[in-house]
C-alpha positions in Angstrom: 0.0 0.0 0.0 0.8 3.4 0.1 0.2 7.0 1.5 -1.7 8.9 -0.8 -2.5 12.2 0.9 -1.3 13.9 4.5 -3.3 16.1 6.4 -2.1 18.3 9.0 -4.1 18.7 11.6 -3.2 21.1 14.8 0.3 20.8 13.2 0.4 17.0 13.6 2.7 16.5 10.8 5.2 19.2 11.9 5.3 18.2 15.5 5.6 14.5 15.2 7.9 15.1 12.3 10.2 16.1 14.9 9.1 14.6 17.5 9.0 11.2 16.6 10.9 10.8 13.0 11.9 7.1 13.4 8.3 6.2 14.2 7.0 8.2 12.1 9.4 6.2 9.5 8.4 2.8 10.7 4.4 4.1 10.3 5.2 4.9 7.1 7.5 1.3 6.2 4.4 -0.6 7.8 2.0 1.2 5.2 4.2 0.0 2.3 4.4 -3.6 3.9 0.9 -4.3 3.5 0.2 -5.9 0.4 -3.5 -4.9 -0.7 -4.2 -7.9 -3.0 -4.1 -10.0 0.2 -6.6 -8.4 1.4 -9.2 -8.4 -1.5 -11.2 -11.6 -0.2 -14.8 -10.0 0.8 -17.4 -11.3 -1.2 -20.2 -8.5 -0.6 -23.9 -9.3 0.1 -24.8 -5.8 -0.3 -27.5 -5.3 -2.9 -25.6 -2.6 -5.0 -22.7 -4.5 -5.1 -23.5 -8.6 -4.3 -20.7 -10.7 -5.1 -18.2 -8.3 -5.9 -14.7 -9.1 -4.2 -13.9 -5.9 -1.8 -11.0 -5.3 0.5 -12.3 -7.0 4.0 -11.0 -3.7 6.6 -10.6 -6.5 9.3 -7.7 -8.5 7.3 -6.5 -5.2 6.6 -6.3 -3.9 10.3 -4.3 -7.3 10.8 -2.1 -6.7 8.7 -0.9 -3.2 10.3 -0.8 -5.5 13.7 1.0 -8.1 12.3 3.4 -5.5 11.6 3.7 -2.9 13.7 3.4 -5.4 16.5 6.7 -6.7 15.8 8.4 -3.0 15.8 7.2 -2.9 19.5 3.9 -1.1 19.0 1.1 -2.5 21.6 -2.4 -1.9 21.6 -3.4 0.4 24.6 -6.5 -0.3 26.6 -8.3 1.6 29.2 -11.3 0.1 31.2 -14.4 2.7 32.0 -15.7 3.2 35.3 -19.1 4.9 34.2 -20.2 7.8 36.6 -24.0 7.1 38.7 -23.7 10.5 40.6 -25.7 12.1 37.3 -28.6 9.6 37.5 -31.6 11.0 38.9 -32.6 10.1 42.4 -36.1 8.6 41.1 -34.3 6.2 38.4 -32.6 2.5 39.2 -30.0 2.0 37.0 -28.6 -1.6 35.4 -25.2 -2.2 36.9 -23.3 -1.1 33.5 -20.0 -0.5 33.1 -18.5 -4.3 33.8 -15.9 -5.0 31.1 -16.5 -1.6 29.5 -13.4 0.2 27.7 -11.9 2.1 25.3 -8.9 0.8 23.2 -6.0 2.8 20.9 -4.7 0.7 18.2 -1.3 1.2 18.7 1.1 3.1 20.8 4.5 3.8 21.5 6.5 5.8 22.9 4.1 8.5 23.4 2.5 8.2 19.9 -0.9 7.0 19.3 -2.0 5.2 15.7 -5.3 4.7 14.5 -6.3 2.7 11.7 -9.5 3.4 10.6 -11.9 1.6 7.5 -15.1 1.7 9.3 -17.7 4.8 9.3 -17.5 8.1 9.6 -18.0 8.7 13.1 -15.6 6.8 14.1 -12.7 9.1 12.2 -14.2 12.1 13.7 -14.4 10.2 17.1 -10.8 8.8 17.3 -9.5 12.6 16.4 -11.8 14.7 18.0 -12.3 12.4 21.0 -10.5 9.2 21.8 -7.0 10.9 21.0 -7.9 13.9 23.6 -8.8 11.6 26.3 -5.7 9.6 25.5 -3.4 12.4 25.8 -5.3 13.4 29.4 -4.6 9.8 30.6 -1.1 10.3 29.8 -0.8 7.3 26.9 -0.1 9.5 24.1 0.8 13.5 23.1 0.4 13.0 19.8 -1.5 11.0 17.1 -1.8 9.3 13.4 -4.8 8.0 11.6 -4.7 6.0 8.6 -7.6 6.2 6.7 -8.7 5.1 3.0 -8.7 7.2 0.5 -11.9 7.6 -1.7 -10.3 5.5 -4.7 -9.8 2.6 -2.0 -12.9 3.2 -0.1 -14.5 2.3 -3.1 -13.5 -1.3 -2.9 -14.9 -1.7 0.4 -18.3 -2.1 1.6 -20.8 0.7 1.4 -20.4 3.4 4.3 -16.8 3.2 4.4 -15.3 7.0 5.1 -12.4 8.2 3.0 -9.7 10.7 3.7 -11.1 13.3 1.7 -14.5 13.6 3.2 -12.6 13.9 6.7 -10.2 16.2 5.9 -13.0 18.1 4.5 -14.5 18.6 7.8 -11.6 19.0 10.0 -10.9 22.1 8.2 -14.3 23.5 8.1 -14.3 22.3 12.1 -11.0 23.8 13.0 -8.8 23.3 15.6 -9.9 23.5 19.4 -8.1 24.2 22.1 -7.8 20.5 23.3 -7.2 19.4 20.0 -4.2 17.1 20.1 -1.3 17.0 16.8 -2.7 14.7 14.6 -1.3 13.5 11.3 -4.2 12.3 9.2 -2.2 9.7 6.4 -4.7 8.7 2.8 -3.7 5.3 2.1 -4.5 3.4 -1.0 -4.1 0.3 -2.4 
């Protein structure tokens, strides 16, 4: 595979740039590693597109483990203990939050990496969100997501969101004052 487009957010690419050059040299060696075609082995059940072959984003996600797990990278995970003080006095809650967490791909050495081929929300999320509360629980400073760009999004299931359409709206967003360094990387096949 490789990086298509890079998008800059809160100067991401600047600050890990010289921050973290070697990892940001073994993100970039890990995207190259994955070899697409091995990944082509969904056969779709979607009406628009049943029995077309697509990239399946699971195999693909195991391929970044397989190898950024062997440079040292571990996946970071962070169990929730869910608040009951903001329940209302007349209302029983289910006990809830057993098992409950919230997980960062990969990280080391202060830098977090998302890879993302799911929905939208879930870009937005791991940026907006997910990398913030990282950051406050002291895992990470700074952050990559890889994300597909449209030409490979369309090889995937419908509802897949692509490096354009989120780049589009982090700039129309902007950057907030909690906003972590984030270097948004468009990956194709």
């Amino acid at each position: 595979m490789r990086i298509a487009g890079e998008f800059s957010f809160n100067d991401g690419k600047k600050v890990i740039g010289e921050k973290f050059p070697d990892l940001l040299r073994e993100i970039e060696t890990a995207i190259r590693s994955v070899k697409a075609s091995d990944h082509k082995k969904k056969v779709s059940r979607e009406k628009t597109m049943k029995g077309r072959i697509l990239f399946d984003p699971r195999s693909l996600n195991n391929g970044f483990k397989k190898r950024l797990y062997k440079l040292g990278w571990e996946t970071v995970r962070v169990r929730c203990e869910y608040p009951k003080r903001y329940y209302r006095s007349d209302y029983a809650p289910k006990p809830g939050s057993k098992g409950a967490f919230r997980e960062m791909d990969f990280v080391k050495n202060k830098l977090g990496v998302e890879v993302q081929f799911g929905k939208y929300a879930f870009m937005v999320y791991n940026v907006c969100a997910k990398m913030t509360i990282f950051k406050n629980l002291g895992h990470i400073t700074c952050g990559v997501e890889i994300v597909p760009v449209k030409k490979f999004a369309d090889d995937m299931s419908t509802g897949v969101s692509y490096f354009e359409q989120f780049v589009w709206d982090l700039e129309a967003r902007g950057v907030s004052d909690i906003d972590i360094p984030v270097l948004i990387l468009g990956i194709d096949s």
